[in-house]
DSSP file (Angstrom, degrees, kcal/mol; ACC not computed):
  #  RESIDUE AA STRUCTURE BP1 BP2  ACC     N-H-->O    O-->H-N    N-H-->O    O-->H-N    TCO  KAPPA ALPHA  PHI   PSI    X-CA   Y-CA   Z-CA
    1    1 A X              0   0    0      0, 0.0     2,-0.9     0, 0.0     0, 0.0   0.000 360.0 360.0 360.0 132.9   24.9   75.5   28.8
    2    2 A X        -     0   0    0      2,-0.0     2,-0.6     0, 0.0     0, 0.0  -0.662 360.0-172.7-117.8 128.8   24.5   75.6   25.3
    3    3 A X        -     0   0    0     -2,-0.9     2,-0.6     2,-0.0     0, 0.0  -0.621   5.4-168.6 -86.4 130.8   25.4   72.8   22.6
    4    4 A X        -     0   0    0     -2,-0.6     2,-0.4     1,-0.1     3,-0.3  -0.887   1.8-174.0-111.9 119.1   25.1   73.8   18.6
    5    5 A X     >> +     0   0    0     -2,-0.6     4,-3.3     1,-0.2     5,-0.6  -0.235  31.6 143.7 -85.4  32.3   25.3   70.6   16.7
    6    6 A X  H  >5S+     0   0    0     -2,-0.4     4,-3.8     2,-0.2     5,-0.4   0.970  74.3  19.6 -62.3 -64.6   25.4   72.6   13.4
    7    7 A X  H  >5S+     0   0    0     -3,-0.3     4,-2.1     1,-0.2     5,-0.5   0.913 124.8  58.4 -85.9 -39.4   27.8   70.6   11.1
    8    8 A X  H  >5S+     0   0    0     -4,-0.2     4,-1.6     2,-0.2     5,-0.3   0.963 109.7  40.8 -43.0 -61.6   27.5   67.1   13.2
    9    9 A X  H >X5S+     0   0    0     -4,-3.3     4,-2.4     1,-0.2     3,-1.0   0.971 117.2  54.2 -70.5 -47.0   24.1   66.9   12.9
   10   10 A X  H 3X<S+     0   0    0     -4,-3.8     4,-1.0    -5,-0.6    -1,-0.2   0.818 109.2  46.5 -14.5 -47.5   24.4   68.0    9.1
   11   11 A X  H 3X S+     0   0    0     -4,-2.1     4,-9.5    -5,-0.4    -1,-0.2   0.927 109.1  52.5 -81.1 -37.8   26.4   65.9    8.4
   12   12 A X  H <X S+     0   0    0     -4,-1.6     4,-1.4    -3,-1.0    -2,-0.2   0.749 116.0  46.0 -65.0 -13.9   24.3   62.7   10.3
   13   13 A X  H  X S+     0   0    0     -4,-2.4     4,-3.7    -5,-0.3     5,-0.4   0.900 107.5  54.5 -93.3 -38.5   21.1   63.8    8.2
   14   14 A X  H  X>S+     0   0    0     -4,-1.0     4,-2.1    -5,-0.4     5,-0.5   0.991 107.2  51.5 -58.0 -65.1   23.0   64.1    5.0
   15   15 A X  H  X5S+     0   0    0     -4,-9.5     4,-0.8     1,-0.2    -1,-0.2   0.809 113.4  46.8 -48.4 -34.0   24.1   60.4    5.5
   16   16 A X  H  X5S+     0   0    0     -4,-1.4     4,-0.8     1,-0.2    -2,-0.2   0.794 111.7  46.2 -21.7 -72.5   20.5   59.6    6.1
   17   17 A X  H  <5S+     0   0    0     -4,-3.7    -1,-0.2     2,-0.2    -3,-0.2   0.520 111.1  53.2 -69.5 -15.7   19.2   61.4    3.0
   18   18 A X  H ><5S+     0   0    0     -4,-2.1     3,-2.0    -5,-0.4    -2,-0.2   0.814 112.7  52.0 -85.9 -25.8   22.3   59.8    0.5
   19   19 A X  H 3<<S+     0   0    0     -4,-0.8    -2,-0.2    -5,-0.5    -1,-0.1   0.881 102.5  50.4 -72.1 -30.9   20.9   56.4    1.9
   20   20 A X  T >< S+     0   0    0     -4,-0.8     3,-2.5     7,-0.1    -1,-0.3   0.352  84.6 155.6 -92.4  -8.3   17.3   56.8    1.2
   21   21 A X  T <   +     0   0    0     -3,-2.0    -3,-0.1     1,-0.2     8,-0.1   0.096  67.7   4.8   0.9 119.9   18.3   57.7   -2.4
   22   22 A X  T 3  S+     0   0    0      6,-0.2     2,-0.7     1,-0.1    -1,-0.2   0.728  87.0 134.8  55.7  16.9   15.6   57.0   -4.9
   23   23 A X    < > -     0   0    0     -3,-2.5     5,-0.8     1,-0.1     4,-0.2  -0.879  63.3 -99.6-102.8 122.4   13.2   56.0   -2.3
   24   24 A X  T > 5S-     0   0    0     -2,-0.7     3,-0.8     3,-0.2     5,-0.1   0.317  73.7  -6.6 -73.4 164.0    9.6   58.1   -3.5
   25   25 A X  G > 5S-     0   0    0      1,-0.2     3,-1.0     2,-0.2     2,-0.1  -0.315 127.9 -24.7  59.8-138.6    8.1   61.2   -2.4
   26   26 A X  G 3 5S+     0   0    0      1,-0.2     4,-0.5     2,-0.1     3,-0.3  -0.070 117.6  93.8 -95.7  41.3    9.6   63.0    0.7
   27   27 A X  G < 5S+     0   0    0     -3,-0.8     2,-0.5    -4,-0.2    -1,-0.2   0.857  96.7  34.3 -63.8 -61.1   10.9   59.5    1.7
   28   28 A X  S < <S+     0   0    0     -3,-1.0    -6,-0.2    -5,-0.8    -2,-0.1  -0.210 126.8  39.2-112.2  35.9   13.9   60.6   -0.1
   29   29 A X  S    S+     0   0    0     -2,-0.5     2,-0.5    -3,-0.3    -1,-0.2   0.430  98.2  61.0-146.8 -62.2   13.8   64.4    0.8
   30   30 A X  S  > S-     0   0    0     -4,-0.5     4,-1.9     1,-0.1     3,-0.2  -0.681  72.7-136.3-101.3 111.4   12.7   65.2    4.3
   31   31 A X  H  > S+     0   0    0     -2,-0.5     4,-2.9     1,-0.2     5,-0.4   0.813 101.1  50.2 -46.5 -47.6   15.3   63.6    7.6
   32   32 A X  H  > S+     0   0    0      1,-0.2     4,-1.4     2,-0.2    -1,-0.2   0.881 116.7  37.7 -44.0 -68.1   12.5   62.5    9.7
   33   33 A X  H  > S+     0   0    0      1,-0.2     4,-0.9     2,-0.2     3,-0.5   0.881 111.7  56.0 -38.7 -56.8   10.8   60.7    7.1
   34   34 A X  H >X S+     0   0    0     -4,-1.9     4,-2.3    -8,-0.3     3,-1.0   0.860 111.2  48.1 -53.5 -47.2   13.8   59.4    5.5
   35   35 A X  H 3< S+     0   0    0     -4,-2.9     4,-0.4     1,-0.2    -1,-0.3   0.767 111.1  49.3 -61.1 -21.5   15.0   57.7    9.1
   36   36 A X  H 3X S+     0   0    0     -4,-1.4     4,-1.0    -3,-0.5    -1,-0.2   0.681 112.7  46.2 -97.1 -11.4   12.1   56.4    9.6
   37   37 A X  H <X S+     0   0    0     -3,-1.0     4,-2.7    -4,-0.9     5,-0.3   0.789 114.2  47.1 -87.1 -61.0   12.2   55.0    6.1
   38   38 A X  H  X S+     0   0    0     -4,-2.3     4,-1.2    -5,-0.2    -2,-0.2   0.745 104.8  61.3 -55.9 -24.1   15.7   53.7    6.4
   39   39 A X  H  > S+     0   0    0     -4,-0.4     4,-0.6    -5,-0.3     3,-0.4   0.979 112.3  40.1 -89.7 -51.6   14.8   52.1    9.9
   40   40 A X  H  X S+     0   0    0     -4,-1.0     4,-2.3     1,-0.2    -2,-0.2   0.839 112.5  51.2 -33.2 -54.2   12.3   49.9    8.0
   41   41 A X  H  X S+     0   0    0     -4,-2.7     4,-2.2     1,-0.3    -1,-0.2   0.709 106.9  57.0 -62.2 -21.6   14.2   49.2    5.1
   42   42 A X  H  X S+     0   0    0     -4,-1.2     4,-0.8    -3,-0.4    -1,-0.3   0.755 106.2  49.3 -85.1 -13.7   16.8   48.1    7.3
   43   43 A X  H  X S+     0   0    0     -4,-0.6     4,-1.7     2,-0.2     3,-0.4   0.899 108.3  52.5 -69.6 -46.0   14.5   45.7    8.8
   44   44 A X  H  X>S+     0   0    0     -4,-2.3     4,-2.4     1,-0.2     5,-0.6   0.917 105.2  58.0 -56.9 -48.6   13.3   44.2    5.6
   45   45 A X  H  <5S+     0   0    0     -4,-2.2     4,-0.2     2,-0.2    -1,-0.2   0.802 104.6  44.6 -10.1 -71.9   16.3   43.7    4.7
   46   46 A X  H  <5S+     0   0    0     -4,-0.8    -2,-0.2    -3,-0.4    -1,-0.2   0.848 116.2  47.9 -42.3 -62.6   17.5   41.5    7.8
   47   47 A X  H >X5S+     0   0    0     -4,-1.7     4,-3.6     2,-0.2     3,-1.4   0.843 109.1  51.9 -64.4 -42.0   14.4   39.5    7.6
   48   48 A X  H 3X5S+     0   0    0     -4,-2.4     4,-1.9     1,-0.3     5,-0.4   0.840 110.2  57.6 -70.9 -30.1   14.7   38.8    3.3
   49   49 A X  H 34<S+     0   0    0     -5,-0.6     4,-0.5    -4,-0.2    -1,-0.3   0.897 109.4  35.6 -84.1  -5.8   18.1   37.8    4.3
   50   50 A X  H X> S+     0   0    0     -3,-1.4     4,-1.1     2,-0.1     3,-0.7   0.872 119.3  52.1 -89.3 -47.7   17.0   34.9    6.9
   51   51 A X  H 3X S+     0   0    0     -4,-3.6     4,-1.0     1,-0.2    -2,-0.2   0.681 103.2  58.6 -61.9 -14.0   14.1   34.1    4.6
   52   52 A X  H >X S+     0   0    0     -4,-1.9     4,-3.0     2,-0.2     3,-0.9   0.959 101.5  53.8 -47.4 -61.5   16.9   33.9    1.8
   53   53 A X  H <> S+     0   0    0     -3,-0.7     4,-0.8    -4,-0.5    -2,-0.2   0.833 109.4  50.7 -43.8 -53.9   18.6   31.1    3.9
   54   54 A X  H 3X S+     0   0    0     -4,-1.1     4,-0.7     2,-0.2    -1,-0.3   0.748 109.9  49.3 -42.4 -46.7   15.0   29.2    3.9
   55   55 A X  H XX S+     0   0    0     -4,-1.0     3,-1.5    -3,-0.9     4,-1.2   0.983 111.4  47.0 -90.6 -69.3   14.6   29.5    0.1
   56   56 A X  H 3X S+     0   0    0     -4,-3.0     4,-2.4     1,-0.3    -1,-0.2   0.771 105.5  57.6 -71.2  -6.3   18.0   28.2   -0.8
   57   57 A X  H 3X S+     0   0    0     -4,-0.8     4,-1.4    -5,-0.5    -1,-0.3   0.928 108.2  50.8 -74.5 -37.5   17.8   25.2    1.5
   58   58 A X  H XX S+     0   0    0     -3,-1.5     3,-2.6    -4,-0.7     4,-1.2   0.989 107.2  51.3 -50.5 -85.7   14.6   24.1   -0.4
   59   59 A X  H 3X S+     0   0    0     -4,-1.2     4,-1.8     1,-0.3    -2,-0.2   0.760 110.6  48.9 -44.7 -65.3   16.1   24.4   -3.7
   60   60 A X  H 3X S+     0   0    0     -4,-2.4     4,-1.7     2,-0.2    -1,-0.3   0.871 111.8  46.1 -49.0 -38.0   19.0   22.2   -2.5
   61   61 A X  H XX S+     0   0    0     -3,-2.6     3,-1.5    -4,-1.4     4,-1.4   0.996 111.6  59.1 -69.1 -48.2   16.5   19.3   -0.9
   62   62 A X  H 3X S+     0   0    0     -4,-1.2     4,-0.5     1,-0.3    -1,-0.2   0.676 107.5  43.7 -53.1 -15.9   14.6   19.7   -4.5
   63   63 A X  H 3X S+     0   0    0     -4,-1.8     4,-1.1    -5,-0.3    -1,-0.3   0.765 115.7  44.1 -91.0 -33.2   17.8   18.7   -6.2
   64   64 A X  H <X S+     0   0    0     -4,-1.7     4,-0.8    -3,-1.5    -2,-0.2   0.477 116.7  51.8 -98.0   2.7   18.7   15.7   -3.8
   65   65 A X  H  < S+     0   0    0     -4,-1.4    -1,-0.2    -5,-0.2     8,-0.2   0.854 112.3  42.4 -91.6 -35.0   14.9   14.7   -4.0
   66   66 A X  H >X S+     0   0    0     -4,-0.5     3,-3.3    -5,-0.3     4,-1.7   0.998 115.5  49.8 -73.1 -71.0   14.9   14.8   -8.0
   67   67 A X  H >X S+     0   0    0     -4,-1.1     3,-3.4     1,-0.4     4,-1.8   0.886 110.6  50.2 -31.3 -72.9   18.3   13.0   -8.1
   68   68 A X  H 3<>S+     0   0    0     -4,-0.8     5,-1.5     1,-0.3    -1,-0.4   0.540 106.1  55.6 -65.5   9.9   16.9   10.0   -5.4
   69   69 A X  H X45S+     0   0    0     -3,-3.3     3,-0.6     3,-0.2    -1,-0.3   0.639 108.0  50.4-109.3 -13.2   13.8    9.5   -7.6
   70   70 A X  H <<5S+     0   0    0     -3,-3.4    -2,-0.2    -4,-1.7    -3,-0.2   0.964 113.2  45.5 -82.2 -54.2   16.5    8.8  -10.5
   71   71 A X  T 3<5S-     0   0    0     -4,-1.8    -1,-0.2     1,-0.1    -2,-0.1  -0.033 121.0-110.3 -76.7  36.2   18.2    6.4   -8.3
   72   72 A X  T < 5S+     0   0    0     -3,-0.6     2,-0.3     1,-0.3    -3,-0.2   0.886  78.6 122.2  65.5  57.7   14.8    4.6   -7.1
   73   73 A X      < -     0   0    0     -5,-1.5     2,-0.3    -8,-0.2    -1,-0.3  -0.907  64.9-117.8-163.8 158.0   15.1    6.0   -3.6
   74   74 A X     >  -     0   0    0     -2,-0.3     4,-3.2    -3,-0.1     5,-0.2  -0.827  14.0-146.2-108.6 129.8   13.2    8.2   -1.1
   75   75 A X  H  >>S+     0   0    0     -2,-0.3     4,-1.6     1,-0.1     5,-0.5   0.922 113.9  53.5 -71.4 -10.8   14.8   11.6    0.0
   76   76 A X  H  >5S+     0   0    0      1,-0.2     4,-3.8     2,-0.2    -1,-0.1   0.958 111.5  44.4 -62.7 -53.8   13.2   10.8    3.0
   77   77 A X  H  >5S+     0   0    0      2,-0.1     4,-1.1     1,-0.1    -1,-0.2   0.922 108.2  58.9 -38.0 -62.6   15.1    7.3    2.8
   78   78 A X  H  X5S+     0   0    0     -4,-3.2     4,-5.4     3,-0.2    -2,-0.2   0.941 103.5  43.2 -48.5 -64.4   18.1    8.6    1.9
   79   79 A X  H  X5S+     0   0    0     -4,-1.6     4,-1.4     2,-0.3     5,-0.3   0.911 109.3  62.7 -62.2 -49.1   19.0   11.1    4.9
   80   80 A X  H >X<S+     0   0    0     -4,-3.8     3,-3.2    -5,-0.5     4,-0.9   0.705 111.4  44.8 -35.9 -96.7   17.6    8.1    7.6
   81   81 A X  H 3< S+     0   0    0     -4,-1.1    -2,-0.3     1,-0.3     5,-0.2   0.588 106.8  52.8 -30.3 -62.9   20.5    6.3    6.1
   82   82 A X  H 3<>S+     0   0    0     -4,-5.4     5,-2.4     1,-0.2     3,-0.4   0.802 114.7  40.2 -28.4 -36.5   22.9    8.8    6.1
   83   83 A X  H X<5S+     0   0    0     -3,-3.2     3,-2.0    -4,-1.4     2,-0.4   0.911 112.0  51.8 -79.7 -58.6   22.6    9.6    9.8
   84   84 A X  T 3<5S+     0   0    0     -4,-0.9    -1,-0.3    -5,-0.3    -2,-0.1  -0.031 113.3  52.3 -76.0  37.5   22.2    6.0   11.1
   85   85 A X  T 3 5S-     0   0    0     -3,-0.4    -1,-0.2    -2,-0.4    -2,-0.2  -0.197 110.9-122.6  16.4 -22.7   25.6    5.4    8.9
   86   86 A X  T < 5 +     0   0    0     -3,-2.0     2,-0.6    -5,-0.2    -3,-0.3   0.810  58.8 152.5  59.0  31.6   27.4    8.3   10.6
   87   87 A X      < -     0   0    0     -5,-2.4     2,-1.1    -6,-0.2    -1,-0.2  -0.931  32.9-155.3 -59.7  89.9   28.1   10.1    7.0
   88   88 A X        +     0   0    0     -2,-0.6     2,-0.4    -3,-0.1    -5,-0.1  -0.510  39.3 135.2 -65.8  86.8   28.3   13.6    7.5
   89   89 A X        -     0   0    0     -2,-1.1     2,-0.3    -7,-0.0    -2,-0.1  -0.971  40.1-149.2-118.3 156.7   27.4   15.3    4.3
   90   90 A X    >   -     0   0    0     -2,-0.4     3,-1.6     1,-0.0     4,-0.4  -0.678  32.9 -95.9-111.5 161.8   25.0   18.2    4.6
   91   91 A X  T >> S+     0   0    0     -2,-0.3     4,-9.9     2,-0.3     3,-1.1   0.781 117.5  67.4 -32.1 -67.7   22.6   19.1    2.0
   92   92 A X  H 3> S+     0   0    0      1,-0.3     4,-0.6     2,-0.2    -1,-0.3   0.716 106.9  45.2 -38.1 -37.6   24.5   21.6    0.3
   93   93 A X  H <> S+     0   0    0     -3,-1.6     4,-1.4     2,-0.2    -1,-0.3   0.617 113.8  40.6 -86.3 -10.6   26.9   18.8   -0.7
   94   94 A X  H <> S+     0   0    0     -3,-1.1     4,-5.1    -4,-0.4    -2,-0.2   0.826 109.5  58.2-112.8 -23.3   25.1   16.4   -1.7
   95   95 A X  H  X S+     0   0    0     -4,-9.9     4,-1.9     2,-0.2     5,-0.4   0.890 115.1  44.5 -50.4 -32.1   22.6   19.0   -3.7
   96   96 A X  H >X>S+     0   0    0     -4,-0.6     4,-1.7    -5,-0.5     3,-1.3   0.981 118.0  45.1 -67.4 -46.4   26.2   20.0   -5.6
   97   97 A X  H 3X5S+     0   0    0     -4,-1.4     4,-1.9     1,-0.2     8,-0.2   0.974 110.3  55.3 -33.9 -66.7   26.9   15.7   -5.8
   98   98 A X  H 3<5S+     0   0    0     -4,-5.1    -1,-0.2     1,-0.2    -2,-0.2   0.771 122.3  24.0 -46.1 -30.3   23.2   15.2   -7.0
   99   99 A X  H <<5S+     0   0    0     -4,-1.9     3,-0.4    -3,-1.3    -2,-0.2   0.919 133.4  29.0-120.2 -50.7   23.6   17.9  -10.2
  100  100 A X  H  <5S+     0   0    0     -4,-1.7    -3,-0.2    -5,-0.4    -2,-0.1   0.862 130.1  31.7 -74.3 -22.7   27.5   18.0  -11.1
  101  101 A X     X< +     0   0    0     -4,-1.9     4,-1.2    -5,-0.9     3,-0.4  -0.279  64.2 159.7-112.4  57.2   28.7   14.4  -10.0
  102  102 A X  H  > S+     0   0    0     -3,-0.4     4,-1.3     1,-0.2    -1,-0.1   0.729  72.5  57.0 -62.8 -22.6   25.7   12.2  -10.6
  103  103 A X  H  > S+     0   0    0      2,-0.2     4,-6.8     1,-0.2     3,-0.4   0.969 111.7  48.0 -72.4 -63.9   27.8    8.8  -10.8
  104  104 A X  H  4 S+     0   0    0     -3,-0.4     4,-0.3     1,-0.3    -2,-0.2   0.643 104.9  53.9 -76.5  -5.6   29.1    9.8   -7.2
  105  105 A X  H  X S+     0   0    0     -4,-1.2     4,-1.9    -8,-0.2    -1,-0.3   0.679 107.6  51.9 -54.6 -37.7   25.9   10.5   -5.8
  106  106 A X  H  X S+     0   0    0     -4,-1.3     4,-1.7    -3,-0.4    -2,-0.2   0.844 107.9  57.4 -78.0 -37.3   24.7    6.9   -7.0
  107  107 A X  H  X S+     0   0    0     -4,-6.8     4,-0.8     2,-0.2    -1,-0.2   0.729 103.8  48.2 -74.9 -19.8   27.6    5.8   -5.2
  108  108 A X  H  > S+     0   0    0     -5,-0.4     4,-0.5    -4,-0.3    -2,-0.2   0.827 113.2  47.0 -49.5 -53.4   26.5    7.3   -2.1
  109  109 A X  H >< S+     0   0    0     -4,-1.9     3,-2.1     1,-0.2    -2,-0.2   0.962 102.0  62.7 -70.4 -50.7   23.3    6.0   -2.4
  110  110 A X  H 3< S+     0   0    0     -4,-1.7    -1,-0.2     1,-0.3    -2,-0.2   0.720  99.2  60.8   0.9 -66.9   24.6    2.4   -3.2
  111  111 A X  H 3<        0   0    0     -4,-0.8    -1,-0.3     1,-0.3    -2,-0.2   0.442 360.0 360.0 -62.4  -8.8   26.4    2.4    0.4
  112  112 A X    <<        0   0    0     -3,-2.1    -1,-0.3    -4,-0.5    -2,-0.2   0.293 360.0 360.0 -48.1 360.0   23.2    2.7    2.0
């Protein structure tokens, strides 16, 4: 039996080749290459986006660290006390506290 995959497969290589757009040499020309190109990029991708996750969680402790060295505190300090306190704020809030609400950050720390 015979299958012809004329306009299917056309059409699956095409999507291939618009995706690999601008990507150099016969990356962006020839299907093999170009899947095999796309199957990478799609990996790096994936990974830059966990390591993203990593990066901004640093930035936020560097803002609640800068913040506790203005109010004569350890971040290290700080977060014991939160926890043994039961006061669920996560990082993310308290990095937004530490740079737009500085008063109510001091007042956080204060209840320690």
């Amino acid at each position: 039996m015979r299958v012809k995959g004329g306009t299917v497969r056309k059409r699956r290589h095409n999507k291939v080749i618009a995706t690999t757009k601008g990507y150099r040499m016969t990356k962006s020309k020839l299907y093999k290459v170009a899947h095999e190109a796309m199957m990478h990029a799609g990996q790096y991708a994936y990974n830059d986006r966990q390591k993203r996750q990593g990066q901004i969680r640093r930035v936020w402790i560097q803002k609640i660290n800068a913040a506790c060295k203005n109010n004569g505190i350890q971040y290290k300090t700080l977060i014991s006390g939160l926890k043994t306190k039961n006061i669920e704020l996560n990082r993310k809030v308290l990095a937004d506290m530490a740079v737009n609400n500085p008063e109510v950050f001091s007042f956080v720390v204060k209840s320690l």
